[in-house]
C-alpha positions in Angstrom: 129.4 87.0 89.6 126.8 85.6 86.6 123.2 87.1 86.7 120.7 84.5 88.4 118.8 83.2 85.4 114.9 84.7 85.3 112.4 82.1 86.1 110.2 81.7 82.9 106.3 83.0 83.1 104.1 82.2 80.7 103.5 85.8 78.8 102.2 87.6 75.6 103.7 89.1 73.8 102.8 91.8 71.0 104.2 94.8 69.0 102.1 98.2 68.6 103.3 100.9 66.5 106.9 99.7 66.7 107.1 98.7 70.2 107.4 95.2 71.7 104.8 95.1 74.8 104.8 91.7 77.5 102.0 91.0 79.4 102.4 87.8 81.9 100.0 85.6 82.8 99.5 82.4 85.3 97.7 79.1 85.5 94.6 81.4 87.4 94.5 83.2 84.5 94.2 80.9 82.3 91.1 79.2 84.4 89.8 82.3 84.3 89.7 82.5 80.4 88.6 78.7 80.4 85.4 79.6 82.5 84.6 82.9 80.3 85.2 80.4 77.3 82.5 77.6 78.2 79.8 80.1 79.6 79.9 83.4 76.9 78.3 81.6 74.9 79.4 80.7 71.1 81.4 81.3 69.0 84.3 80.2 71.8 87.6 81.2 70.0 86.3 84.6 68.8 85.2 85.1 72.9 88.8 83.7 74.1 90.7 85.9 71.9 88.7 88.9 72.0 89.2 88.8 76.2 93.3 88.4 75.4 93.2 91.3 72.9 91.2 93.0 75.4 93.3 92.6 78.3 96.5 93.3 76.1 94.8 96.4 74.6 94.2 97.9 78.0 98.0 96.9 78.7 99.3 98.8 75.5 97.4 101.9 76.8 99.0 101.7 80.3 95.8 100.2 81.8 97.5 97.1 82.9 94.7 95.5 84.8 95.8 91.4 83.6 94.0 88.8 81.8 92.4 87.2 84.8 91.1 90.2 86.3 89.8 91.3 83.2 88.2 88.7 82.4 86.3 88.5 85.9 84.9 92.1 85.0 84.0 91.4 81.5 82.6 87.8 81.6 79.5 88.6 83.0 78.7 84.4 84.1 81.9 84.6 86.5 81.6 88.3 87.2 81.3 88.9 91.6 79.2 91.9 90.4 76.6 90.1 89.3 76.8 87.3 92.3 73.8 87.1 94.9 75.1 90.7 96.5 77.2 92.1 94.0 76.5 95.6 92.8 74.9 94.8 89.2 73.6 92.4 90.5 71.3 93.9 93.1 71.1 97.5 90.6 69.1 94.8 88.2 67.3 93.4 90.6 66.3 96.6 91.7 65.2 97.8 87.9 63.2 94.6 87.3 61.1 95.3 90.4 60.4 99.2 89.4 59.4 97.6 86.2 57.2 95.4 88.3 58.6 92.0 86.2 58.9 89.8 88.9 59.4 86.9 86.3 62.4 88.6 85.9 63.6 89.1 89.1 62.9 86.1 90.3 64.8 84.3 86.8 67.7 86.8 87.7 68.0 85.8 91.5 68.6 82.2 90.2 71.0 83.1 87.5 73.1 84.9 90.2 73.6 81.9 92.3 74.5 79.3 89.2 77.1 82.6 88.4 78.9 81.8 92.0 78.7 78.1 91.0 80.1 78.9 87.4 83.1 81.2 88.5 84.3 78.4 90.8 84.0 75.3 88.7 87.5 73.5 88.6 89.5 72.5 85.8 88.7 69.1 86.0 84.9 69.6 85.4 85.2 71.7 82.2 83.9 70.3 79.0 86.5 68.7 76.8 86.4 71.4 73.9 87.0 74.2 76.1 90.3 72.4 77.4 91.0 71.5 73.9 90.8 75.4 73.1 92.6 76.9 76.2 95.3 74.3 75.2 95.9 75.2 71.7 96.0 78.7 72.9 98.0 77.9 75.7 100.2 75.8 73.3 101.1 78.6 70.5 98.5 76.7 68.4 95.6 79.2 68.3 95.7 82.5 66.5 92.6 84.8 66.8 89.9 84.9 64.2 88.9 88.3 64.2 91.9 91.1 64.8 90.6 94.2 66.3 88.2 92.3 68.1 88.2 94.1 72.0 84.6 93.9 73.0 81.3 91.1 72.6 78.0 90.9 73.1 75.0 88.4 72.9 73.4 89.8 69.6 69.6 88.9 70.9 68.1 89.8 67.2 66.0 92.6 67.0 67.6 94.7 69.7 70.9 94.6 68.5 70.6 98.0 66.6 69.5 99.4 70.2 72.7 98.2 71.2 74.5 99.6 68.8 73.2 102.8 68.8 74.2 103.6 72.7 77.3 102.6 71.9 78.2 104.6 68.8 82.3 104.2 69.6 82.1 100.5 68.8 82.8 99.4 65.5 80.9 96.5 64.4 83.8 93.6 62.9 81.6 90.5 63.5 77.5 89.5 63.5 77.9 85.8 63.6 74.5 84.8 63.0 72.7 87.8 64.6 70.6 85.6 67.0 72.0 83.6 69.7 75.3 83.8 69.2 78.2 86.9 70.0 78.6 89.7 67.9 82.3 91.7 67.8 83.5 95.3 68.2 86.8 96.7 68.1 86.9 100.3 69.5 88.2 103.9 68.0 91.8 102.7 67.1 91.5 99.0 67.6 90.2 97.8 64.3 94.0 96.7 63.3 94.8 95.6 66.8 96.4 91.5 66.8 99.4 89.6 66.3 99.7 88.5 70.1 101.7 85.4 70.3 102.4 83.4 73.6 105.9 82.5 75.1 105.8 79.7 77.5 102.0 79.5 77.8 102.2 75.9 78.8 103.4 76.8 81.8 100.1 78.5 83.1 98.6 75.1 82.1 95.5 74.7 85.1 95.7 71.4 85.2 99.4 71.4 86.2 100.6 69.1 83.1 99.0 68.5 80.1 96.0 65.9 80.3 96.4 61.9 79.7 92.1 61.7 78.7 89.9 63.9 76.8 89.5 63.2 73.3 91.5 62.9 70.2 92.4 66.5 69.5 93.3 66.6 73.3 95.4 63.5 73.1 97.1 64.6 70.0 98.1 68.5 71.1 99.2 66.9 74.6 101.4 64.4 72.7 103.0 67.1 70.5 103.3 69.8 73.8 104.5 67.0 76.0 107.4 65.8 73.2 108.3 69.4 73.3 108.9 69.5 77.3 110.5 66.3 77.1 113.1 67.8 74.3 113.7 71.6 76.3 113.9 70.4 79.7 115.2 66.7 79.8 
């Protein structure tokens, strides 16, 4: 009796020091990644692909914790950490008050709330250029900018070197523009860490089938995607 075929999963896929490593993912996990894309800030591809290199870099070293859920910890926006009764959320609420900034703590019990609201926005009420980017990557289109790349960080100017300097394992790969934008790190034997391509990513599509609206660039790689499906599976 013949092997029952294996369903298909959308997956990356990656070789590291001469072995091949798969890491799957699902249509969550790519919501997941679109959120982190459209509230970390700028610039979005370097933040998508740094959170996949991430997640896959963890998986190469046996920590296989998955995109989605890595994301979740990392983002900080969509992190349950920092919701209303999270754990950071509450230990930075707690610091701005011994600091006596209630400016702050009042700012930061806002930001908490809009965090729940963020986490939990659908698919359908993303902007159109972070579809149009978690398509390409979904679609085998995107490549990342900046290999090595495993952690980010909003640069905020002058106390950037502050940053730095507590974290000392980081190496420094990307400023950006310094202020108001993320700056990238690979860490001790990342810096030539990349390559990851993915197999059946539009199959982890959020939105169940590629989108009919949106704008040109949407239009055109949902054309190209859907001729493809149309050529494999009809």
């Amino acid at each position: 009796m013949s092997q029952a075929p294996t369903p298909k999963v959308s997956r990356f896929v990656w070789t590291w020091k001469g072995k091949t490593y798969v890491m799957p993912f699902t249509a969550n996990d790519a919501l997941k990644l679109a959120r982190a894309i459209q509230f970390e800030g700028p610039p979005s591809a370097s933040v998508a692909w740094t959170l996949i290199q991430r997640a896959c870099w963890l998986w190469t070293n046996g920590n296989k914790v998955g995109l989605g859920k890595l994301v979740e910890q990392y983002a900080q926006p969509i992190n349950p950490a920092w919701f209303p009764y999270g754990a950071k959320h509450l230990a930075e609420m707690e610091r701005l008050k011994r600091l006596g900034d209630l400016t702050g703590a009042a700012s930061e019990a806002v930001k908490s709330s809009k965090r729940v609201e963020k986490a939990n926005i659908s698919w359908s009420k993303l902007a159109d250029d972070t579809k149009e980017l978690l398509l390409s990557i979904l679609a085998g289109y995107s490549s990342s900018p900046l290999v090595g790349s495993v952690h980010y960080w909003m640069s905020r100017g002058p106390t950037f070197q502050i940053n730095q300097d507590i974290r000392p394992v980081f190496n420094l790969i990307d400023t950006g523009s310094w202020t108001k934008t993320n700056v990238f790190f690979a860490e001790k034997g990342s810096e030539a860490f990349g390559g990851i391509k993915v197999v059946d990513g539009m199959l982890a599509y959020p939105g169940g089938a590629p989108p009919a609206g949106g704008n040109g660039a949407i239009k055109a790689l949902a054309c190209l995607v859907g001729g493809y499906l149309s050529w494999r599976y009809l």
